[in-house]
C-alpha positions as CSV (number, residue, x, y, z in Angstrom):
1,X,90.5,233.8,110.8
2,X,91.6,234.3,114.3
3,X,92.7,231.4,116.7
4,X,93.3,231.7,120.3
5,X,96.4,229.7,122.0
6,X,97.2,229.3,125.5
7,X,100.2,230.3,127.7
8,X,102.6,228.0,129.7
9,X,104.8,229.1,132.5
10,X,108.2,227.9,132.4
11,X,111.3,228.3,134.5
12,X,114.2,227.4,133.6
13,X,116.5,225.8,136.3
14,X,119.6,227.7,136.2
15,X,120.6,229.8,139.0
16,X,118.3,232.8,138.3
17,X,115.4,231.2,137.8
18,X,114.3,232.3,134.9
19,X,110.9,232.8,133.3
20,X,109.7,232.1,130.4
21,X,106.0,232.1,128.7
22,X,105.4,229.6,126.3
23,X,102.9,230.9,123.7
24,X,100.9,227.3,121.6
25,X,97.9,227.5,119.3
26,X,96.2,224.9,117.2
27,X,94.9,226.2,113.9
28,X,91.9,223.9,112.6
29,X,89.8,223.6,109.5
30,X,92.5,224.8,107.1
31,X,92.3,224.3,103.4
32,X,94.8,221.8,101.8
33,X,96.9,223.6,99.2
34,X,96.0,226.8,100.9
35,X,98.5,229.2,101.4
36,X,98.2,231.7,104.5
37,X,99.3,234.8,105.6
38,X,99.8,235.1,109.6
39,X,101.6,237.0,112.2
40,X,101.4,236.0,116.2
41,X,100.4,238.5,119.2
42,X,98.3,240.1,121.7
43,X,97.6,243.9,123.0
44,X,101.6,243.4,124.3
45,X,102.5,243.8,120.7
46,X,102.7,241.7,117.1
47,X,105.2,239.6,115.2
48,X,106.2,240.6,111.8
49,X,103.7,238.7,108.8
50,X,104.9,235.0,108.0
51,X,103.1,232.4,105.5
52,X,102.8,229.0,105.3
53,X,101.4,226.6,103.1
54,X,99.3,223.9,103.9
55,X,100.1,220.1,102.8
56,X,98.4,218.1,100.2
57,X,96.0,215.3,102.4
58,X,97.0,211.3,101.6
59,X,100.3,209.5,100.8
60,X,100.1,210.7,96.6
61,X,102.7,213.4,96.5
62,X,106.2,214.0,97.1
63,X,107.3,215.7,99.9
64,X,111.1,217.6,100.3
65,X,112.6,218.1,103.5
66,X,115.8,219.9,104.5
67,X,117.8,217.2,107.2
68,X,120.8,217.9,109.5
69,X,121.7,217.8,113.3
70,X,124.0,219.4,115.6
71,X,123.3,223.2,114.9
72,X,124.6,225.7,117.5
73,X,124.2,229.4,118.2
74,X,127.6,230.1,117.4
75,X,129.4,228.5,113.7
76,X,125.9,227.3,112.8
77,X,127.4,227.6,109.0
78,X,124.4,225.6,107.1
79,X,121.9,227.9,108.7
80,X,122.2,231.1,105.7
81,X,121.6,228.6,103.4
82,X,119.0,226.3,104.7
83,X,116.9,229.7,105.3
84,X,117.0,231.4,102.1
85,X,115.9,227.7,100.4
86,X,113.0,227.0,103.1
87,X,111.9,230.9,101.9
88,X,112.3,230.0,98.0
89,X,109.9,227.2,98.3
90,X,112.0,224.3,98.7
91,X,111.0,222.1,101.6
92,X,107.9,221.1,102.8
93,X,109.4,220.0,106.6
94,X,112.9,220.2,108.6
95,X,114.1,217.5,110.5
96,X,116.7,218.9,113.0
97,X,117.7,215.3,114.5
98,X,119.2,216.2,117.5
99,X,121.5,218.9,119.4
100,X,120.4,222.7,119.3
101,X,122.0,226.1,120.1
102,X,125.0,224.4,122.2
103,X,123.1,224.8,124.7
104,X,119.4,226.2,124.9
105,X,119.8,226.1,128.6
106,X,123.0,227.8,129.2
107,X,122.8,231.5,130.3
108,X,119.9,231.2,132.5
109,X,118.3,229.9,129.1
110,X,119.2,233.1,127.1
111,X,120.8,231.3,124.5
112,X,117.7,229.0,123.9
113,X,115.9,232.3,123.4
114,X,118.7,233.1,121.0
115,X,118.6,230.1,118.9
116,X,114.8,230.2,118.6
117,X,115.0,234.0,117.2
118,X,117.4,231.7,114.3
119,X,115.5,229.3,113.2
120,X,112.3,231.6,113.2
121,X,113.4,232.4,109.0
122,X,113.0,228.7,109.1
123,X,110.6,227.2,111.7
124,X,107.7,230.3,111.1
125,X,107.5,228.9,107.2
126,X,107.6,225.1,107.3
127,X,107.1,222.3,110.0
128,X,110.0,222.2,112.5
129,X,110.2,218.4,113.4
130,X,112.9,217.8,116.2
131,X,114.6,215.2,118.8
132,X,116.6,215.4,121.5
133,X,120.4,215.0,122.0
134,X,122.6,214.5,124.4
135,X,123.0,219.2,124.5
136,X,119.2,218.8,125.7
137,X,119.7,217.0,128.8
138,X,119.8,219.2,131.5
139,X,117.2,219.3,133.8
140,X,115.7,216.7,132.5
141,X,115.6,217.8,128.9
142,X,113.0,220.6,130.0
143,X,114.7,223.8,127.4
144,X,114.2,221.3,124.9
145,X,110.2,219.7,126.0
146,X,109.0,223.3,126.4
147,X,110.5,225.1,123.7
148,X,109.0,222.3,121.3
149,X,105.3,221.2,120.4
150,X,105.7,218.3,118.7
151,X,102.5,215.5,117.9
152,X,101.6,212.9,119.6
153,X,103.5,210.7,121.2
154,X,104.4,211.1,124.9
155,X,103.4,214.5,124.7
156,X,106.6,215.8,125.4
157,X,108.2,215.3,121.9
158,X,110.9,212.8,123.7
159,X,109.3,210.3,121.1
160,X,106.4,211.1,118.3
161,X,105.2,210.0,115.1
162,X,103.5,211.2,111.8
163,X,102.1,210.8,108.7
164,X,103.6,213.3,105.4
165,X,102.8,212.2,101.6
166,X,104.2,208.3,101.1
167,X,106.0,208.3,104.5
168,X,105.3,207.5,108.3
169,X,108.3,209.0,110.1
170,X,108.8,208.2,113.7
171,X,111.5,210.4,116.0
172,X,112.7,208.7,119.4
173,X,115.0,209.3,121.9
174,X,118.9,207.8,121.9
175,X,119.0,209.6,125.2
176,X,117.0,207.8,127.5
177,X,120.1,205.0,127.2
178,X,122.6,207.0,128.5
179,X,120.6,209.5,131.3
180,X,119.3,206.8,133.6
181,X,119.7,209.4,136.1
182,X,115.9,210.2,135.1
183,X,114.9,206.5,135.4
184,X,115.1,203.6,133.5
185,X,110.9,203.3,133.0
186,X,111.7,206.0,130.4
187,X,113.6,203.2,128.4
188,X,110.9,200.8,128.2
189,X,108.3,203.3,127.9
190,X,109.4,204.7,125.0
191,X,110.4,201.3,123.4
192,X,106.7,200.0,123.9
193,X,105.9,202.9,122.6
194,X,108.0,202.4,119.4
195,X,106.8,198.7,118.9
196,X,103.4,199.6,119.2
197,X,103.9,202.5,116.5
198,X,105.6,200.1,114.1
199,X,103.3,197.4,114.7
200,X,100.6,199.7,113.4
201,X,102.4,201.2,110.4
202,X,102.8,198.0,109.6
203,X,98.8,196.9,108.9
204,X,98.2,195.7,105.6
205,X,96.1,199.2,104.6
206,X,98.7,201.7,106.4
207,X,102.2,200.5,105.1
208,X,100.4,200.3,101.6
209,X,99.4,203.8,101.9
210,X,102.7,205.1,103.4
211,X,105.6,202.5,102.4
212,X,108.4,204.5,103.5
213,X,109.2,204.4,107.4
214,X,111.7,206.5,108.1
215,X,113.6,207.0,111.9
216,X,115.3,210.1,113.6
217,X,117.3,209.1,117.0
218,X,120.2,212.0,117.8
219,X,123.3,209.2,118.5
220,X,124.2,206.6,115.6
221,X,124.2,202.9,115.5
222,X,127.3,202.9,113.2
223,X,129.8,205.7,112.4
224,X,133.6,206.1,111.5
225,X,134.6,208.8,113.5
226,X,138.3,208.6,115.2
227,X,137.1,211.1,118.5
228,X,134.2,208.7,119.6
229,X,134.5,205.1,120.9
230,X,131.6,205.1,122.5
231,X,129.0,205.2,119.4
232,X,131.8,204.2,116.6
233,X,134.5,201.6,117.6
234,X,132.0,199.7,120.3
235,X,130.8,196.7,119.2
236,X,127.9,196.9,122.6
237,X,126.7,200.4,121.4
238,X,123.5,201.2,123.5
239,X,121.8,202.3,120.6
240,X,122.3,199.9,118.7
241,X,122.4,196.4,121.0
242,X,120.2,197.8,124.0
243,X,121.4,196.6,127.6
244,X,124.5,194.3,126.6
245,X,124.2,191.8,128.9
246,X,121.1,190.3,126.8
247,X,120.4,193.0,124.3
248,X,117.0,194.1,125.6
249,X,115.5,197.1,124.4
250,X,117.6,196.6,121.1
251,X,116.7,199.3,118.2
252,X,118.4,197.9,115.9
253,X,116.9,194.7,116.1
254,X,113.1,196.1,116.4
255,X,113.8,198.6,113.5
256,X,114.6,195.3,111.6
257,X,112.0,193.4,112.1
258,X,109.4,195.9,111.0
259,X,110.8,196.7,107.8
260,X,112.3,200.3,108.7
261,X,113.9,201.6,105.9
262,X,115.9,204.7,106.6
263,X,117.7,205.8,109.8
264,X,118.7,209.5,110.3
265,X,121.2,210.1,113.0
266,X,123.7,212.9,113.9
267,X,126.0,213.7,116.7
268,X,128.7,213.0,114.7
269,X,129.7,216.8,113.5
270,X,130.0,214.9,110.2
271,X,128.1,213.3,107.2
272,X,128.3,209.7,106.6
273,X,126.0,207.2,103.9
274,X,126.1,203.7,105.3
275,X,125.7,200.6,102.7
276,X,122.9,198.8,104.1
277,X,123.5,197.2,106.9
278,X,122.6,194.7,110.1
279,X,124.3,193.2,112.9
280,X,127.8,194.7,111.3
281,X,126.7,192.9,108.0
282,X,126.7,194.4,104.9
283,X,123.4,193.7,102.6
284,X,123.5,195.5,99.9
285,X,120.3,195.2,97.1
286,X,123.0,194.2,94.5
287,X,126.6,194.8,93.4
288,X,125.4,197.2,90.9
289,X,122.9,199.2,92.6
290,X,123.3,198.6,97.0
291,X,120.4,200.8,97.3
292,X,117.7,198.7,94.6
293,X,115.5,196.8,97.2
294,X,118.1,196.8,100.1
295,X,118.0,193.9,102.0
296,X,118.6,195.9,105.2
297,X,117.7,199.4,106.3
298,X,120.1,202.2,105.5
299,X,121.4,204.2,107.7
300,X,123.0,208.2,107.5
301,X,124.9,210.4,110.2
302,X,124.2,214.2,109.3
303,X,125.6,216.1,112.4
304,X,127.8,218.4,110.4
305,X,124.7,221.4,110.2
306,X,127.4,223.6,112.1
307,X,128.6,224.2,115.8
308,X,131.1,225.9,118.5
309,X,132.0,222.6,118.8
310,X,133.6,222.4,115.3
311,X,133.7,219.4,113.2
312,X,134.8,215.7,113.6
313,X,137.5,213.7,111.8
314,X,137.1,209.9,110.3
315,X,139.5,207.2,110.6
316,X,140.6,205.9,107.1
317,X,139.5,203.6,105.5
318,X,136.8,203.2,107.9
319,X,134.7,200.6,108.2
320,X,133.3,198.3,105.5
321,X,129.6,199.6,105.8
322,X,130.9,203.3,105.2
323,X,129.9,204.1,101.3
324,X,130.9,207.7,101.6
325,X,131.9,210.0,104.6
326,X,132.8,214.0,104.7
327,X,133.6,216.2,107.4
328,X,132.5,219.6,105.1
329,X,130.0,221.4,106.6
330,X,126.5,221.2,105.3
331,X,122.9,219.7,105.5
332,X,120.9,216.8,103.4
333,X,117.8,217.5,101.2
334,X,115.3,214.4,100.9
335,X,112.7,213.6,98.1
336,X,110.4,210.8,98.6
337,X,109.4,211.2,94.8
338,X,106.5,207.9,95.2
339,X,106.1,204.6,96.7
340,X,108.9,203.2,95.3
341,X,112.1,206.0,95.0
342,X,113.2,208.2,97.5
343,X,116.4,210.5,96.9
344,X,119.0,211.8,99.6
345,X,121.4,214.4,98.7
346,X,124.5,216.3,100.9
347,X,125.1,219.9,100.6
348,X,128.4,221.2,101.5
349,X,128.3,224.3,103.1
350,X,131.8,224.9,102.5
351,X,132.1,223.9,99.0
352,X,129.5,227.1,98.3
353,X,126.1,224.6,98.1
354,X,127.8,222.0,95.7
355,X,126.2,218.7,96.5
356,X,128.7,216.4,97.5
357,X,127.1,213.1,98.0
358,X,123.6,211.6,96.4
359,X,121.7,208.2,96.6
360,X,118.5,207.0,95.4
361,X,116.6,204.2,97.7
362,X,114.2,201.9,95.2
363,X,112.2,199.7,96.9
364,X,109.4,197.4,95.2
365,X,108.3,195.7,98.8
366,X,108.0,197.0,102.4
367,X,107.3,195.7,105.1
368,X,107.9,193.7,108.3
369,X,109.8,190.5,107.8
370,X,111.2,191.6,104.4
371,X,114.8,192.0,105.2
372,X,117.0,188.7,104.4
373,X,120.6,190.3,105.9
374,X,120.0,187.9,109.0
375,X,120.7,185.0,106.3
376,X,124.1,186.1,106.0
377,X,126.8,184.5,107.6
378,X,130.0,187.1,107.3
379,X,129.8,190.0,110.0
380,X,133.0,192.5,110.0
């Protein structure tokens, strides 16, 4: 089989000028189950052999996924590990939510180029699904647009969705809040966008199919980090309330009402497991499970994959929606096992691979208007 791409010219817009060629090709008619042996080139020369696998078709088996943000160049501790599990087998997809190479565009872009060349043991094996932080934001986020191929969406992977085994899982911009320098149309663009998207997973036929929606935005709603009052300690997070002055564009509230029923965030150079939680209420399922039928989506920071930047440090005893936080380095692995149980785990890098932190989501409904936490009275 041989499959012919296309090439993209891009410069990069630091002082040099730079350019780069983007290289994208679209591989069609492949056998589900299949494995394949590939390698990428033209008469200027050949990469070494890679393999992939190709996905079961339709919503009955159990994808794994390797999930972490906040990965640099330099300290990115987690990566060893993460690429010696994604050879042995053990993820199907990688959700980098956020924040690469610190930063893809310094050096004329040369440390893009370097950061790519790391996650190749990675990204050339499995699916590579990413959004943009605030490291991605110069010029316009272009290092990060052109460097990824993401699907769908706007075509620029600033905000994309897609379908894997039980799950639809949707990545979207945090960004867009907080560089209005590139307009504010990119706001309500992206939140239409995200309605629509949820408004569709949401028919009868799809969310029976896939049950699980799952959401990757780069900076969290809620997080108990002492270095950062603009996402943690602020009660009008952008994130999380939209414009304050009448909480427009609100993600927390849309995620909500559609029945979204995990949130994957980072920034934070930490990893925190939220209670479930709305509006600063916790709604736990029940006092002896939180996590058996939640009656509000559950939220996790893991921004602790490894960077320059170093890691970040929690106020004690945080807040009352914080079920378990650690500053360790490390990544998560996720199971969606069925339609009903879904299992998170943390790996601590510097405890050797020892898994630190576990839950296990079990939900017998999904769906828009299922979540009761807006009955609650009590907020914190």
């Amino acid at each position: 089989m041989v499959a012919v791409g296309s090439s993209e010219k891009f410069m990069d817009g630091g002082a040099e000028h730079r350019v780069l060629y983007i290289h994208r090709v679209t591989i069609s008619s492949l056998t589900p189950g299949q494995k394949y042996i590939y390698h990428c080139g033209s008469k200027y020369g050949w990469s070494e052999m890679f393999t992939f696998k190709v996905m079961p078709k339709g919503p009955y088996w159990s994808p794994r996924f390797a999930v972490f943000g906040d990965m640099g160049n330099a300290n990115a501790q987690s990566l060893a590990r993460i690429q010696r599990e994604t050879q042995e087998g053990h993820f199907d997809a990688i959700l980098h939510v956020g924040d690469f190479a610190y930063d893809m565009d310094t050096d004329n872009g040369r440390v893009g180029d370097e950061f790519m060349r790391q996650i190749e043991p990675v990204a050339a094996y499995v699916p590579y699904m990413t959004c943009a932080g605030n490291h991605e934001n110069t010029y316009n986020f272009s290092n990060y647009k052109k460097r990824f191929s993401m699907p769908g969406g706007d075509g620029e992977g600033m905000f994309y969705s897609y379908d894997i085994g039980p799950a639809h899982i949707i990545a979207f911009t945090t960004e867009f809040m907080y560089y209005v320098e590139y307009g504010w149309l990119q706001i309500l663009n992206q939140y239409q966008w995200l309605e629509k998207d949820l408004q569709k997973a949401n028919l009868p036929e799809n969310r029976a199919e896939r049950p699980w929606i799952i959401t990757m935005g780069h900076r969290p709603m809620y997080c108990s980090n002492s270095d950062d009052d603009q996402m943690c300690t602020n009660i009008n997070n952008l994130v999380r309330v939209g414009i304050p002055i009448d909480h427009k564009f609100s993600l927390e509230d849309l995620f909500y009402k559609y029945g979204v029923d995990l949130q994957f965030y980072a920034h934070e150079h930490s990893y925190e497991r939220l209670w479930p939680v709305y509006n600063r209420t916790v709604c736990n399922g029940s006092s002896s499970d939180p996590y058996d039928n939640p009656r509000a989506p559950v939220h996790v920071v893991t921004g602790s994959a490894g960077c320059k930047e170093g890691e970040d440090p929690f106020f004690n005893p945080g807040f009352e929606w914080s079920a378990f936080r650690t500053s360790d380095y490390g990544y998560g692995r996720m199971t969606i096992y069925n339609h009903t149980h879904l299992y998170l785990e943390q790996v601590s890098d510097d405890k050797g691979g020892e898994v630190v932190d576990k839950m296990m989501i079990k939900k017998t409904k999904h769906g828009a208007g299922t979540y009761a936490c807006h009955l609650t009275p009590d907020k914190f």
